[in-house]
C-alpha positions in Angstrom: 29.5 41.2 23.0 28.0 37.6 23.0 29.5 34.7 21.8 27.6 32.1 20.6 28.7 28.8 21.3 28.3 26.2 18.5 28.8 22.3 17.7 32.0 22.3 16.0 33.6 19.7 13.5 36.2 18.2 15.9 37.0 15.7 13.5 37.3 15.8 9.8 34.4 13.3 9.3 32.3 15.0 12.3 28.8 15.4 11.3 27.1 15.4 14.6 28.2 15.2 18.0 26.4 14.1 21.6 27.7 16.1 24.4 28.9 14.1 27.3 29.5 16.4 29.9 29.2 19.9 30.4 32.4 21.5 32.9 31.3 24.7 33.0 27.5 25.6 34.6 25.9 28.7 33.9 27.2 31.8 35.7 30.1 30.6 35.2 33.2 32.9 34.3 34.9 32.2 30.9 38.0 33.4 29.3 38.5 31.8 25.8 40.4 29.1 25.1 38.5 27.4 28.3 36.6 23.7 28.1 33.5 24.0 28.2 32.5 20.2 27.4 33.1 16.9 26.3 31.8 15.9 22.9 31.6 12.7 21.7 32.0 12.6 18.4 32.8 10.1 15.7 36.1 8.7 16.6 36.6 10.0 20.1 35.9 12.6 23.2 37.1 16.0 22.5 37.2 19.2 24.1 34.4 22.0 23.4 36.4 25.2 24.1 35.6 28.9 24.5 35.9 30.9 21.7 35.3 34.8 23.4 35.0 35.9 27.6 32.4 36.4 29.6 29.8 34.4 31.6 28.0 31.1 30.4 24.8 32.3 30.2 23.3 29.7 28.4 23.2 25.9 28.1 20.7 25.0 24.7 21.7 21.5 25.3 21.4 18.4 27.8 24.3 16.2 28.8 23.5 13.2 26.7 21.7 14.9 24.1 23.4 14.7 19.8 23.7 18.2 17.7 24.6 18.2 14.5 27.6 20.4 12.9 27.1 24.0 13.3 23.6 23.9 15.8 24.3 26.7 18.8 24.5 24.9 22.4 24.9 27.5 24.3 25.8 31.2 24.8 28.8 32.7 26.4 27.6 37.1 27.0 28.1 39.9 29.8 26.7 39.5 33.1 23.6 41.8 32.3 23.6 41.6 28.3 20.6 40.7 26.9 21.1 37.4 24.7 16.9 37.1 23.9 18.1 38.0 20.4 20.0 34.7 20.4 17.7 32.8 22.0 14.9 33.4 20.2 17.1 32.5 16.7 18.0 29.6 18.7 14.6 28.4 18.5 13.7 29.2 15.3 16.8 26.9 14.1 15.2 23.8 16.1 11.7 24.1 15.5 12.0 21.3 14.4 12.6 20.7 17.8 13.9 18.4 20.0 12.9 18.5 23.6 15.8 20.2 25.2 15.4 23.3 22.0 12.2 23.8 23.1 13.5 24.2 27.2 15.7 27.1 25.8 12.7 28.6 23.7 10.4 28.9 26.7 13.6 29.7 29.0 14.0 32.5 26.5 10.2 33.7 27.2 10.7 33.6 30.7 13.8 36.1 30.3 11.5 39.0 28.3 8.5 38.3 30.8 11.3 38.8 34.0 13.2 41.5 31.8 16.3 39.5 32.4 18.3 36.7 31.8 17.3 33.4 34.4 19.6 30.4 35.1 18.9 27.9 32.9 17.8 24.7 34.9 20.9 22.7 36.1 21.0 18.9 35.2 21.3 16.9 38.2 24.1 16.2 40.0 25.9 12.9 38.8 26.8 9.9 40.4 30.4 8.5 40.8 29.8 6.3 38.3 28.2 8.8 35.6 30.6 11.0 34.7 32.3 11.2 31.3 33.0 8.0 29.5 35.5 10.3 27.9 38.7 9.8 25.7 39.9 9.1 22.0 40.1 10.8 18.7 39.5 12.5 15.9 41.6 14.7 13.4 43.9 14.3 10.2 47.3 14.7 9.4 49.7 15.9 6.9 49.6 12.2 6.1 47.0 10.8 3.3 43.5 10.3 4.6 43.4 7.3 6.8 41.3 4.7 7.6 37.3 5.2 8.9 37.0 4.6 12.3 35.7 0.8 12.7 35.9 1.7 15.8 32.8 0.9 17.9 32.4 3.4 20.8 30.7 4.5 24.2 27.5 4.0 24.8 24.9 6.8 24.3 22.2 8.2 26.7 19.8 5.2 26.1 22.6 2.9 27.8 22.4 4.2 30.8 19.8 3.5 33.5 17.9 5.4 36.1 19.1 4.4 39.7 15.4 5.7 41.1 17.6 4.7 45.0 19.7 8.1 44.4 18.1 10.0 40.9 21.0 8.9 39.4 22.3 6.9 36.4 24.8 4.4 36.6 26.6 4.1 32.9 27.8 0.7 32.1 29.4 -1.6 29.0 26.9 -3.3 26.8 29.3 -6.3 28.1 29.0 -5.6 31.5 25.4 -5.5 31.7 25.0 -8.9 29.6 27.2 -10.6 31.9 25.9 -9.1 35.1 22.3 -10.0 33.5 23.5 -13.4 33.2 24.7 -13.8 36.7 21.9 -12.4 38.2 23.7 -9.0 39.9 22.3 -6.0 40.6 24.7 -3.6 38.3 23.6 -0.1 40.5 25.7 -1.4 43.2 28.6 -2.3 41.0 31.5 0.1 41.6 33.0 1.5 37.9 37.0 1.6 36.8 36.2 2.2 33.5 37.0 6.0 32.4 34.9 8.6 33.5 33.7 5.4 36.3 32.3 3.6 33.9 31.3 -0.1 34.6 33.3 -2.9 32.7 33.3 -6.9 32.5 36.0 -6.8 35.3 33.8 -4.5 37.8 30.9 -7.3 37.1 33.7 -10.4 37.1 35.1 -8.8 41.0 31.4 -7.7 42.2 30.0 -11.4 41.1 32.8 -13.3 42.6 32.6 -11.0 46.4 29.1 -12.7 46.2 30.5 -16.3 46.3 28.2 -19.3 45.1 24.9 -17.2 45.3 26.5 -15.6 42.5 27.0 -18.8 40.7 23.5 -19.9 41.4 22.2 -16.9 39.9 24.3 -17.0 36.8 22.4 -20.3 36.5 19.3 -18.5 36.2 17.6 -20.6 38.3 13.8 -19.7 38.5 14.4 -16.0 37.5 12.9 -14.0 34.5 14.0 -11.1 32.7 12.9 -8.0 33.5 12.1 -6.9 30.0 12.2 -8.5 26.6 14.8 -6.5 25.1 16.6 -3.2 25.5 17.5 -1.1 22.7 20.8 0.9 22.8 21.6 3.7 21.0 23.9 4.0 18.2 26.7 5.9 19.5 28.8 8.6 16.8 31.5 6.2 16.4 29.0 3.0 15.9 27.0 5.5 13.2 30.5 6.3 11.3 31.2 2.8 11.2 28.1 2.0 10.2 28.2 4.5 7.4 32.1 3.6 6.4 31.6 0.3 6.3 28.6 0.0 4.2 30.7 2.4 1.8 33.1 -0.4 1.8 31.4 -4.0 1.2 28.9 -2.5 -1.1 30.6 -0.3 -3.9 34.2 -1.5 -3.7 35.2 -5.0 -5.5 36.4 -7.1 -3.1 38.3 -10.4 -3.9 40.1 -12.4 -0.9 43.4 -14.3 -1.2 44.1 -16.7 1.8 47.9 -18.3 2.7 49.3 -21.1 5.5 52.3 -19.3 7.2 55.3 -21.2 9.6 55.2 -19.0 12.1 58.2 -21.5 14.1 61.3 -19.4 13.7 59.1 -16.3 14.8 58.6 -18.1 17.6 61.8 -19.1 18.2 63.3 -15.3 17.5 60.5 -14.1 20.1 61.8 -16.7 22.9 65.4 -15.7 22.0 64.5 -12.0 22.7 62.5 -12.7 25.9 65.6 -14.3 27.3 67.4 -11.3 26.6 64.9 -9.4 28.9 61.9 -6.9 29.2 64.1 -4.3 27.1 63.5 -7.1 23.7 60.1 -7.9 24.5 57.7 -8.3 21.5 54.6 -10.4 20.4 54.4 -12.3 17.7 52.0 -9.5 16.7 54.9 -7.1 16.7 56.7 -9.2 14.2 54.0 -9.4 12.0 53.2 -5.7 11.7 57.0 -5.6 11.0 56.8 -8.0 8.1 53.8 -6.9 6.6 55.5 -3.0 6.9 58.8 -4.4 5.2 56.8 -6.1 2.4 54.7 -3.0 1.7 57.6 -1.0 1.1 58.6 -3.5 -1.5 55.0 -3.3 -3.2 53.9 0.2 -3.5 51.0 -0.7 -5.6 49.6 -2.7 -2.7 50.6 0.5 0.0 47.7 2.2 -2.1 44.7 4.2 -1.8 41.5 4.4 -4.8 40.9 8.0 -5.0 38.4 7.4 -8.0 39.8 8.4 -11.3 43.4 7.8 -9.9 45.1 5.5 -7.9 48.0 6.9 -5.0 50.7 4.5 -4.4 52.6 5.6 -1.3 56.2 5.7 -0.4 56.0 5.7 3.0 54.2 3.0 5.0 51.6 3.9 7.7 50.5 0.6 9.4 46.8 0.6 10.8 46.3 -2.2 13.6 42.8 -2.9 14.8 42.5 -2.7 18.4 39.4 -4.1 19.8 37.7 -2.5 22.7 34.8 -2.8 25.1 33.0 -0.3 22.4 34.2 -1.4 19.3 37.3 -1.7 17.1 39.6 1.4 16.5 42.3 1.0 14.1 45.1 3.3 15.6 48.5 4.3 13.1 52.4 2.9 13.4 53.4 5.6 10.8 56.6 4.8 9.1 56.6 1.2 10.1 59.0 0.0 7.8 61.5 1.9 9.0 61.0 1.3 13.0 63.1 -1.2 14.2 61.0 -4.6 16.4 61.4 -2.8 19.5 60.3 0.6 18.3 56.8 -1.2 16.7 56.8 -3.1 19.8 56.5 -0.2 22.3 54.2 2.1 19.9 52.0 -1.0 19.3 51.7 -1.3 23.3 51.1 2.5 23.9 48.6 2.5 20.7 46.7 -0.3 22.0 46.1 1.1 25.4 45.5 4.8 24.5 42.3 3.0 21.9 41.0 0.8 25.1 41.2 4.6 27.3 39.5 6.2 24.5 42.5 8.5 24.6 44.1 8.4 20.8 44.7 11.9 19.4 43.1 12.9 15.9 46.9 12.0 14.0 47.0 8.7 16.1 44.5 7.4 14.2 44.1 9.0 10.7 46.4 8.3 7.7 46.6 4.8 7.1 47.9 3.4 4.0 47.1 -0.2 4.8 45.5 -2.0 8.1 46.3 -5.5 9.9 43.5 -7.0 11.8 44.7 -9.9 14.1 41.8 -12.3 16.1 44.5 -14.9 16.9 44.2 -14.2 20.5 40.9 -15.3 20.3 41.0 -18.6 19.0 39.8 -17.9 15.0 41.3 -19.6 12.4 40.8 -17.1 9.8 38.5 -14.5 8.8 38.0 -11.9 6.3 38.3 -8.3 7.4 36.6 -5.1 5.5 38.4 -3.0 3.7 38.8 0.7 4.4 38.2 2.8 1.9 40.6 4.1 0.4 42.9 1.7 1.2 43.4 -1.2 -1.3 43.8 -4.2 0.8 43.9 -5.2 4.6 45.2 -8.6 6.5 43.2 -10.7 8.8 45.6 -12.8 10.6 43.6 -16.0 12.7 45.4 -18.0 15.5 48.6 -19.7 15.5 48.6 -23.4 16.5 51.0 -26.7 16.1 50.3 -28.2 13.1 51.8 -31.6 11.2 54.1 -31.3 8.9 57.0 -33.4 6.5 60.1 -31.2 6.7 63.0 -32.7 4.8 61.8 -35.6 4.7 60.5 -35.9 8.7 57.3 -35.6 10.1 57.2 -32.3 12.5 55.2 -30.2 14.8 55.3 -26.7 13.2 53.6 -23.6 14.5 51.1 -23.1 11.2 49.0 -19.6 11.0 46.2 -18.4 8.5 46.5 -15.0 6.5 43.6 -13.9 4.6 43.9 -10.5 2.3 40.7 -8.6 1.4 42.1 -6.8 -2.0 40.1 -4.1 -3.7 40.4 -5.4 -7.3 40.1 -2.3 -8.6 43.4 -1.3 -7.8 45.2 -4.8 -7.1 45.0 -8.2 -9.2 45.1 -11.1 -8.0 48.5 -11.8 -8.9 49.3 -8.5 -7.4 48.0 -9.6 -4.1 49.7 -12.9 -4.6 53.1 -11.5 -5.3 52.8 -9.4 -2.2 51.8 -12.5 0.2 55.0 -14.3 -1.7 57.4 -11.8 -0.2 55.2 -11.7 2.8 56.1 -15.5 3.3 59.7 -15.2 2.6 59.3 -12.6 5.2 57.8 -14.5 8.1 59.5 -17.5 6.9 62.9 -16.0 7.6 62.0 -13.3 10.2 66.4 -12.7 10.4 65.6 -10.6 7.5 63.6 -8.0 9.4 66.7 -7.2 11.5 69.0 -7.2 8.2 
């Protein structure tokens, strides 16, 4: 009996997804519980498994092509069954049609005039560098419902280009193209390391400096012209639910910002200490942040809060978001429980976090369930900013850079390490003395980091 082979939700915010890459071809043998594909959808790269056995008979849509929810993309059936049934529903579904829907409908034609089933068209074979830009997330917990993904993502169909020297397409960062534009290289002859082969700014950065001060000459732009006035890209599922999130956030909610000069000197001088005593007590001042902002959430429930409309959920257990910025986008993975984790714990999750967001490889509960989120742009040299809220969390910190600053302590002028926080509260749910009293304790926190081993 046929199986029919559909778009699933593979996330709990999934409303569409683009398939990356099919794994199996057609004629294929299938036992369920097999990948099928890779689907990009809002937060990540997941699996598209089997769900019956038999032989991929069908494939409804192309590698690079969105469905949404629920659309059939192909058909899993016997060796000899006849699926023109399926097909033909197929068709009727997407008369509104796409191009790829309408291959399957006259594929499906072809079948009754031949009296049997013929292989749907293969895509061409990829190049090294085309395969899957594959990894990430997607799913919720037990926890409370966490943050949207802010999370921009891989690039989509349109980013790729046609390689007309071997029919291929060679699939590249929006980052890496800029910069190899600017320096004048030809990016088809770029080898990728990104996932799936994938070209990044450090393929460009190696390829441009192998071509020595031709290279630099180039990124001059001397005498040469663009080959086109612009290039659209398109969105990508995790750019659209950020999009969409985002927009649900600065619009409706109430948003009020509170803004606070931290020492950051005995942090420092508790990191050093640590360093000395090896790799095994390595943190970043980062780490000690997300501890201090964990410690004082625990201590103000009404800020560890979500706005779930006609009530307001304070929780009793802290689940730290931290934006991690990517080539893509920012993802905001989860240190659940932070209050509770010692330095070194948050330390080494933080690490692991961070690198699973830039591989694209965070798990649905990595990511979902956040009952308050830290944004940090130190490392590159802000001052302060403001950072969106994400519904339905309350508040979120944007932490700018650290630097030596002035100051009169006990009576003596000092160089002290000085650092902005800025909190985006939702005033719906927190006052501004609220959000005040919460940065107090925050302070004492930071201030005094001894406390956070106490």
């Amino acid at each position: 009996m046929a199986t029919k082979i559909f778009m699933e939700a593979l996330s709990p915010t999934m409303e569409e997804g683009r398939l990356v890459k099919w794994l199996k071809n057609e004629g294929d043998a299938v036992k369920s519980g097999d990948t099928l594909a890779e689907v990009e959808t809002d937060k990540a790269i997941m699996e598209l498994v089997a769900r019956g056995d038999g032989v991929l008979r069908k494939r409804l849509v192309a590698e690079g092509e969105s469905r949404p929810v629920g659309q059939l993309v192909g058909v899993i059936a016997g060796k000899d069954e006849n699926i023109d049934a399926i097909l033909a529903e197929a068709g009727r579904a997407g008369a509104g049609a796409t191009p790829v829907t309408k291959a399957a409908d006259q594929v499906a034609a072809q079948d009754k005039q031949q009296g049997g089933a013929s292989p749907v068209p293969k895509p061409p074979q990829q190049t090294q560098g085309e395969s899957s830009m594959a990894q990430q997330k997607v799913a919720a917990t037990a926890a409370p419902p966490g943050p949207p993904s802010r999370t921009p993502s891989p690039q989509a169909a349109p980013v790729e280009r046609s390689d007309a020297g071997n029919g291929g397409r060679t699939r590249s960062s929006p980052l890496a193209r800029r910069i190899a534009s600017e320096r004048g290289l030809d990016i088809s002859g770029v080898q990728g390391s990104g996932p799936g082969g994938r070209i990044i700014k450090r393929d460009i950065e190696a390829a441009s400096g192998a071509t020595g001060s031709q290279g630099t000459d180039r990124a001059a732009g001397a005498g040469r012209e663009p080959r086109t006035d612009y290039e659209d890209v398109a969105l990508t599922q995790i750019r659209k639910t950020i999009a969409r999130r985002l927009s649900e956030s600065i619009g409706p909610i109430p948003t009020f910002y509170l803004t606070a000069e931290f020492d950051l000197t005995r942090v420092v001088e508790m990191r050093e200490a640590m360093l000395e005593l090896g790799d095994e007590f390595k943190v970043s001042i980062n780490d000690i942040l997300l501890k201090a902002v964990a410690t004082a959430l625990a201590q103000h429930p009404e800020v560890n809060a979500h706005w779930l409309g006609d009530k307001i959920r304070q929780h009793h257990r802290v689940h730290l978001g931290m934006a991690v910025a990517t080539n893509d986008g920012l993802i905001v993975p989860v240190i659940f429980d932070a209050d509770r984790k010692g330095l070194r714990d948050i330390a080494h999750e933080a690490r692991e976090l961070a690198k699973l967001a830039r591989d694209r490889k965070l798990k649905p509960e990595q990511y979902t369930g956040s009952t308050f989120s830290l944004s940090n742009l130190g490392m590159m040299q802000i001052d302060q900013f403001t950072a969106i809220i994400n519904p339905p969390e309350v508040g979120i910190l944007a932490v700018g850079t650290a630097e030596d600053h002035p100051a009169i302590v006990n009576g003596e002028l000092q160089t002290r390490k000085r650092v902005r926080l800025t909190m985006s509260c939702d005033h719906r749910a927190v006052d501004g003395a609220v959000g005040a009293r919460f940065l107090v304790t925050l302070r004492r926190l930071i201030e005094n980091p001894l406390m956070l081993v106490y």
